[in-house]
N, C-alpha and C positions, 0 to 999 in steps of 0.2 A: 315669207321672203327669205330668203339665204342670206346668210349673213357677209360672205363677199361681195355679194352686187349691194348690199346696205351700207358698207362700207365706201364703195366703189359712189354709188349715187350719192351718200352726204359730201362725201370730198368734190362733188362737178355743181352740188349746191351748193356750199360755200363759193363756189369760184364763181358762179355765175351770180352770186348775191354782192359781191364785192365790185366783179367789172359793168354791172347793171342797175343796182341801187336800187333792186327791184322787192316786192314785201312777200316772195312766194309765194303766189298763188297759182292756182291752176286754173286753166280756160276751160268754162262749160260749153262750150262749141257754139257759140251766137254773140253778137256785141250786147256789153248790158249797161251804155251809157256812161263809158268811160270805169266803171265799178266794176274789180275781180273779187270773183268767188274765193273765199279764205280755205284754209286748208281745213282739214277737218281737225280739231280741236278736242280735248277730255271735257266734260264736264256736258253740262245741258240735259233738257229733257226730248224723249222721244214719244211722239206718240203714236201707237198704232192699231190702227182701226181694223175690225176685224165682222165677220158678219152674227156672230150672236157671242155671247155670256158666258162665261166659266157657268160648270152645274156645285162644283166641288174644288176646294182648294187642297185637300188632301190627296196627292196623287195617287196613294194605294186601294181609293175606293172608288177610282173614276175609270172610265174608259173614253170619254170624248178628250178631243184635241183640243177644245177650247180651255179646257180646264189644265192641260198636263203643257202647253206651253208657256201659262201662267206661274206654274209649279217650279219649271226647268231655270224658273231665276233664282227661286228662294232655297230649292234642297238641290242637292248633290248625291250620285252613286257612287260605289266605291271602286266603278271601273267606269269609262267612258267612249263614245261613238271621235274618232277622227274627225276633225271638223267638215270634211266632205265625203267621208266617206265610210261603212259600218265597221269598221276596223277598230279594235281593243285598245286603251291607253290608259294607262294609271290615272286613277278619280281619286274618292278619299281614301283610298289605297294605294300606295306606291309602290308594291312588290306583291307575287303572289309565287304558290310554287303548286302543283298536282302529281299526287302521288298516281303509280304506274297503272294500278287499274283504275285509275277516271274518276275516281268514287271519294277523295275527298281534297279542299283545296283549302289556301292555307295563307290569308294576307293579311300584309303586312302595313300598318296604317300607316298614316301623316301624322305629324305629333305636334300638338300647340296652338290646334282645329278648336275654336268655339262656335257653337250654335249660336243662332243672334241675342237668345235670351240670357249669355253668360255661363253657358252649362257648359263643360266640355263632351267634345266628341273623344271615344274611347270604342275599345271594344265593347264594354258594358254595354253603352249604346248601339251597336250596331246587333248585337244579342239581344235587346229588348225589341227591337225592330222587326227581328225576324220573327222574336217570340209571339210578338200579336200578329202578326200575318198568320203563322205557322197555327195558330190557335183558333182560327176564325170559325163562325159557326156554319156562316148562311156564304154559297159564290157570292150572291147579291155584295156582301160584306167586304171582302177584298178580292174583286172579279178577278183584274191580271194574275196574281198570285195562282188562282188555280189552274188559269188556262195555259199558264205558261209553267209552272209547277204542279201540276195535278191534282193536285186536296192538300188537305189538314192534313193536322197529325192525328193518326189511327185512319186515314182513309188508304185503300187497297192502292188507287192510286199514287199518291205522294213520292215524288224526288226525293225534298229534305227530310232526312233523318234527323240535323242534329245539326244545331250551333252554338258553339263554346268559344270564352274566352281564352285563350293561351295564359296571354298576360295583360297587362293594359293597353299594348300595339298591338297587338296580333288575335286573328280571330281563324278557328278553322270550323269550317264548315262539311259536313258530312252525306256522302248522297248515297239511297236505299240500289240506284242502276247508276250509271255512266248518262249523261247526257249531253249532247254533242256541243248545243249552244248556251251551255249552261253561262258563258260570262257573257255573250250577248244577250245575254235573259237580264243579268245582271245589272245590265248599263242602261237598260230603259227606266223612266222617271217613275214609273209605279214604286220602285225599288229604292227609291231615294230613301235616305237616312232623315227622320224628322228626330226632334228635342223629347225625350221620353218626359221629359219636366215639363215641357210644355204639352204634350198629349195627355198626359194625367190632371194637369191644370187646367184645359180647357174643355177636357172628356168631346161628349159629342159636339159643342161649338168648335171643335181643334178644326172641322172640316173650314172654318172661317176664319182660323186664325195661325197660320200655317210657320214653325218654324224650324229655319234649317240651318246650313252652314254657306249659304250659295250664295251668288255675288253680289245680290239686290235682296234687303227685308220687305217684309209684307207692310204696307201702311194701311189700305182702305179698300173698300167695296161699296160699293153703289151699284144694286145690283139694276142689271138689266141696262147700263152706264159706262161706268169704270171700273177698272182698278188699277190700284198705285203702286207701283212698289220704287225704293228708293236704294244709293248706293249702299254697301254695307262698308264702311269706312275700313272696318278690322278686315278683311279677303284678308285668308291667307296666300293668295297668289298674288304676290305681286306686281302692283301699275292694275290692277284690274279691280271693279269696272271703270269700264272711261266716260259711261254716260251717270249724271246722278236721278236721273229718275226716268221711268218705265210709265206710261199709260197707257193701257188697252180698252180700246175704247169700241164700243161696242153703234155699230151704222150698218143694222139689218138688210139694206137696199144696196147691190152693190155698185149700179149706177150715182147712185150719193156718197156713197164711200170713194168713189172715183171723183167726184166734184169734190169732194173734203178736200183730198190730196191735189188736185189742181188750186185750189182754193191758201192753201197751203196752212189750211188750219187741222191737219195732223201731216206723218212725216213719211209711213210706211203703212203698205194695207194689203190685208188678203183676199182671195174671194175675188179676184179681177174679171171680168166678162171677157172671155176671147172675143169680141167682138172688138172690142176699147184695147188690146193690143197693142195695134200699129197707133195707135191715139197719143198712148202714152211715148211709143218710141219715135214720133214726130214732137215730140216737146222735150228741150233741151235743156228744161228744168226739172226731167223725169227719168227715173233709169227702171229696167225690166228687169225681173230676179227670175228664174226659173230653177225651180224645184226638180233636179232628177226623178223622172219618172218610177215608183216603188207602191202603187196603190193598186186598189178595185174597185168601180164603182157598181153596186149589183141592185138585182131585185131578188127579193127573198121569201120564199115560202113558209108556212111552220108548218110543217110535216105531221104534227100531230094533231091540224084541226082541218074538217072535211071544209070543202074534196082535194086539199093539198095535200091529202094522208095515199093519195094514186096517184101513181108515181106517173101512170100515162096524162090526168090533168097537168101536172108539173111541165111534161116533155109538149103538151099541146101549147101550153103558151111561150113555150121557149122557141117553140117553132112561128111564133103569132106576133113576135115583138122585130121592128125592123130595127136592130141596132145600128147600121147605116147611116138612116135618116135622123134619125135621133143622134148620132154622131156631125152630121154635116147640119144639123139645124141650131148643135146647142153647144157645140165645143169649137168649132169653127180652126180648125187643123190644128188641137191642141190633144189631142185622143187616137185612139186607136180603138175597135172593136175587141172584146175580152171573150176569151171564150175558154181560158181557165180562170180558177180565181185564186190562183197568183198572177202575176206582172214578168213576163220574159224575161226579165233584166234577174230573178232570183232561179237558183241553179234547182232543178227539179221540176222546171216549167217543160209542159209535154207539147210540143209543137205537132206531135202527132196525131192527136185529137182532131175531127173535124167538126165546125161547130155546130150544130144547130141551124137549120138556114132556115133564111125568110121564107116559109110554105104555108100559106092560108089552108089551101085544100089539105096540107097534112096535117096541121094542129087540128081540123073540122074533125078528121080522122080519127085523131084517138082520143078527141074528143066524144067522138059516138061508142069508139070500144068501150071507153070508161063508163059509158051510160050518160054520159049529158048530151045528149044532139040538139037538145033545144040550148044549151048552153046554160049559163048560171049567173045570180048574180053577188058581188063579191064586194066587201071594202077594201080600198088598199091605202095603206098608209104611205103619206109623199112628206120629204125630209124639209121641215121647215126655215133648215138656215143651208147656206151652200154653205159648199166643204170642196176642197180639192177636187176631188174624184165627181161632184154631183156639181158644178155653176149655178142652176136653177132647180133644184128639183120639185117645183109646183109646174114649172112645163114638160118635164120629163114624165113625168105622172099622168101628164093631159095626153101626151103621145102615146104613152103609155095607154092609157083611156080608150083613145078614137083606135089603136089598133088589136085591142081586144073586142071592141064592138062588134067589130069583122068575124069577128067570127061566134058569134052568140052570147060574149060574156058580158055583162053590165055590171061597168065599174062604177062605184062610188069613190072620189078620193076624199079623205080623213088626213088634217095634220092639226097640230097642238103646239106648245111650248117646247124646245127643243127636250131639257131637262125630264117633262114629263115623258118627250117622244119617244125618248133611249130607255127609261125603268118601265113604261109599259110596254115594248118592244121584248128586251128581254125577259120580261116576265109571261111571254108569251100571249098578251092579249090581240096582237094584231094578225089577221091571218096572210096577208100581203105587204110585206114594205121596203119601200126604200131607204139601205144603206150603202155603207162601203168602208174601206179600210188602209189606212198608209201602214205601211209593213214597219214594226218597229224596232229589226234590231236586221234585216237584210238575210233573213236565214227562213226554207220553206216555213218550217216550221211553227214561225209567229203568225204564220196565216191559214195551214188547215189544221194544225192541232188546236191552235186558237180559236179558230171561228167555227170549224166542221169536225171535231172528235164530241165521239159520246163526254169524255168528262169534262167537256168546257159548256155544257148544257145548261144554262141559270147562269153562266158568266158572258160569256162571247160568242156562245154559237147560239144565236136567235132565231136558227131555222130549228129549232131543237133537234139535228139531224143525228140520229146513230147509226152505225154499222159496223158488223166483229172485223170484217173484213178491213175495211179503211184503219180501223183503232188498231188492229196489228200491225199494220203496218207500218205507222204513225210513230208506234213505239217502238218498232225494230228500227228506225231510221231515228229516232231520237238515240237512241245506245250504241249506234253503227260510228266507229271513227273514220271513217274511207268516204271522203266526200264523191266521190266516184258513185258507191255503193250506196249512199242515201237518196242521191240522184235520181236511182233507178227503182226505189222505192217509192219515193213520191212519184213518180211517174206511175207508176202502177196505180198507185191509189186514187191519180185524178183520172183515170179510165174510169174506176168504178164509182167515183162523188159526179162526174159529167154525164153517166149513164142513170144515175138518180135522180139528177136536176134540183137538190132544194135552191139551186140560187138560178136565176139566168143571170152571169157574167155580164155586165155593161160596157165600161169602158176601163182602160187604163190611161192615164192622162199624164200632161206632164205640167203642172200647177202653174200659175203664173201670179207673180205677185209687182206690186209696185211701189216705188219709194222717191222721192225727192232724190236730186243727185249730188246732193250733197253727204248720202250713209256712206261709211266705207266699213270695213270689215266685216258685213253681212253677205251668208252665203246660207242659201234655205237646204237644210241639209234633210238627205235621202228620204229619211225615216221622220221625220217632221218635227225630232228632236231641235229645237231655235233660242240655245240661249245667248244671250245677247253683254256678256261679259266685257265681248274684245270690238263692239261695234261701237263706231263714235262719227260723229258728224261736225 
């Protein structure tokens, strides 16, 4: 809100609180028996239901969203996403400066920052942070780190060269190339700053015991349940947070997550069935949150297990899948058809591409080149809890199913605990499965270097897809500063990743979430980044 019209509206409240004698409230748009709605208030608890369980409380060893919106309460980055939009703004950094050739940057911290455990935040700490990331052994160990950073230190690939204290504010960081999104790399919750006293203290339990500088402390876990987290009275930002405690509550079923929330025994929920939509926006004790559309939802090959290692099986079932129907059966005009995998809305998306189209008799086709004419049969792994991009994915799998049938291929589907479904995914045990991905910093980048370069292979890219060609170009458009010209690079590269096929693109969606109408300052931002500092009910 601007600070003229804040002005302007408390002086016409006061005036109307004087000639009306009235306790400002606001109308929820229906008569509620003589009782108005209060205004939204600091303090109280929220609870928000969601459809499965954090895997990990440490954000630099996770890659699900269950776990890194859990995270985005308790640690902080040293740079941060615009509250609607991927745009750069001072975290626990308030200044920065980049020398001329790209290659090293230089911020300037907050001062008088304690961690929840009493420690202070310093440069020291933000050097130790980097240092165990920077040191890691195994992708498995700190995924985002490499697929957004390239490797450790002494791998060919590697960005950081080097992070040193200045002094006790100031930290400058050193890079091997220029990289274009290097502070949107920054601002994602992988990156966040945890308590070096406390990762030494809790060694491997720290994944459970997570502490940082951020608005709300860790309280508790109950897995497969809860978890709590509560205000941190010391915030250095001031008036914040306004809620005193956080519950994510974990209601697998998302038609029961919907009754909870009618029910009004939680307050905000994800995972909404387009169907229950208009449900919620005919109750005027409900409001609808929509998530700017920035994801993928896909089906995924591993490239390196037969017969997904021929590139014509790939393209036969890409041609085999009706994305249409599956689109008007399970998103219900909340989706579009994908046929890159990035999302239109991020700058390098190739409109020019034509997709894949619905052709039984041509997937049967190179299905026979490849040498399967009797077809084959295949597991495929279907995503156990919805996710933005996926609503159902045990029916999308069934569609999935009965439209490989068609053409000779006999699917099995396979699902497990989510937790397990992601480390044996990337560890390449499944030959078929469904995932997908919300872009996390608005730049191509975090989604084909991320998910589709040779060196995010064992971290993010599950298809374990490589190619010299895609990887050069990857990395000339990571070091390119002429937004224009990286443009036109990833456009290239998704001609030759859409002529491969590890993924068939599914859908891009636009999320839909819901809440009581009583939250205000909740807005579900782009990149899936949701912390909840400035929300109050």
């Amino acid at each position: 809100m601007k600070k003229g019209f804040s002005i302007v509206f408390s002086l016409l409240l006061v005036l109307s609180l004087t000639l009306l004698g009235c306790s400002g409230s606001q109308e929820t748009g229906k008569e509620e028996s003589g009782e108005k709605k209060e205004e939204a208030a600091e303090g109280g608890t929220m609870v928000y239901a969601r459809g499965g369980d954090a895997v990990k409380l440490d954000p630099a060893t996770i890659t699900d969203g269950e776990s890194l919106i859990v995270s985005e309460q308790i640690l902080e980055t040293l740079v941060k996403y615009e509250k609607e939009t991927p745009d750069i703004l001072p975290g626990l950094a308030k200044d920065w400066e980049v020398s001329d050739d790209g290659k090293t940057y230089t911020f300037e911290l907050e001062e008088g920052i304690k961690f929840h455990d009493g420690t202070d935040f310093n440069a020291d700490a933000v050097v130790k942070n980097f240092e165990r990331w920077m040191n890691g052994k195994d992708e498995a160990e700190f995924p985002y780190f490499v697929s957004q950073f390239g490797g450790f230190k002494g791998d060919e690939a590697a960005v950081i060269k080097e992070v040193k204290a200045v002094d006790d504010h100031k930290v400058e960081i050193t890079l091997f190339r220029p990289q274009a999104p290097f502070l949107k790399n920054l601002a994602m919750t992988p990156f966040a700053i945890s308590s070096p006293a406390a990762i030494e203290k809790f060694g491997a339990k720290y994944i459970e015991n997570p502490v940082g500088t951020g608005p709300f402390k860790f309280e508790s876990w109950k897995r497969n349940d809860t978890i709590t987290v509560v205000k941190n009275e010391d915030y250095w930002r001031e008036g914040l947070p306004k809620l005193d405690k956080v519950i994510f509550k974990v209601i697998t079923d998302n038609s029961a997550r919907l009754n909870a929330l009618v029910k009004g025994e939680v307050d905000l929920i994800d995972g909404l069935n387009p169907s229950d939509v208009e449900k919620v926006k005919a109750d005027s004790n409900l409001q609808i949150f929509e998530r700017p559309s920035m994801n993928v939802g896909y089906l995924g090959f591993n490239v390196e297990k037969e017969p997904f290692d021929n590139k014509k099986v790939r393209q036969a079932i890409s041609h085999a899948i009706n994305k249409q129907a599956i689109i008007d059966n399970f998103y219900e005009g909340t989706a579009e058809p994908a046929k890159n995998p990035i999302p239109p809305s991020i700058d390098g998306y190739n409109d020019e591409i034509e997709d894949y189209e619905f052709d039984l008799d041509k997937a049967k086709e190179l299905l026979d080149e490849a040498g399967f004419k009797d077809g084959f049969k295949m597991d495929l792994w279907a995503m156990p809890v919805p996710r933005p991009y996926m609503p159902n994915g045990q029916k999308v799998a069934e569609a999935i199913q009965a439209d490989l049938e068609k053409i000779g291929v006999e699917v099995n589907i396979v699902t497990m605990e989510w937790g397990t479904y992601l480390e044996k995914v990337r560890d390449g045990e499944s030959p078929m499965f469904m995932l997908g991905w919300t872009g996390d910093n608005g730049d191509a980048d975090n989604f084909l270097y991320a998910l589709l370069d040779k060196d995010s292979i064992g971290s993010n890219n599950y298809s374990r897809y490589a190619n010299e060609d895609v990887h050069k170009l990857l990395i000339e458009a990571q070091t390119e500063t002429d937004e224009e010209k990286r443009s036109e690079l990833y456009k290239e590269a998704l001609e030759i990743i859409h002529d491969d096929a590890p993924w068939v693109p599914l859908a891009h969606t636009v999320p839909q979430l819901a809440g009581k109408n009583t939250i205000e300052g909740f807005f579900p931002h782009p990149t899936g980044v949701q912390v909840f500092e400035d929300v109050s009910m």
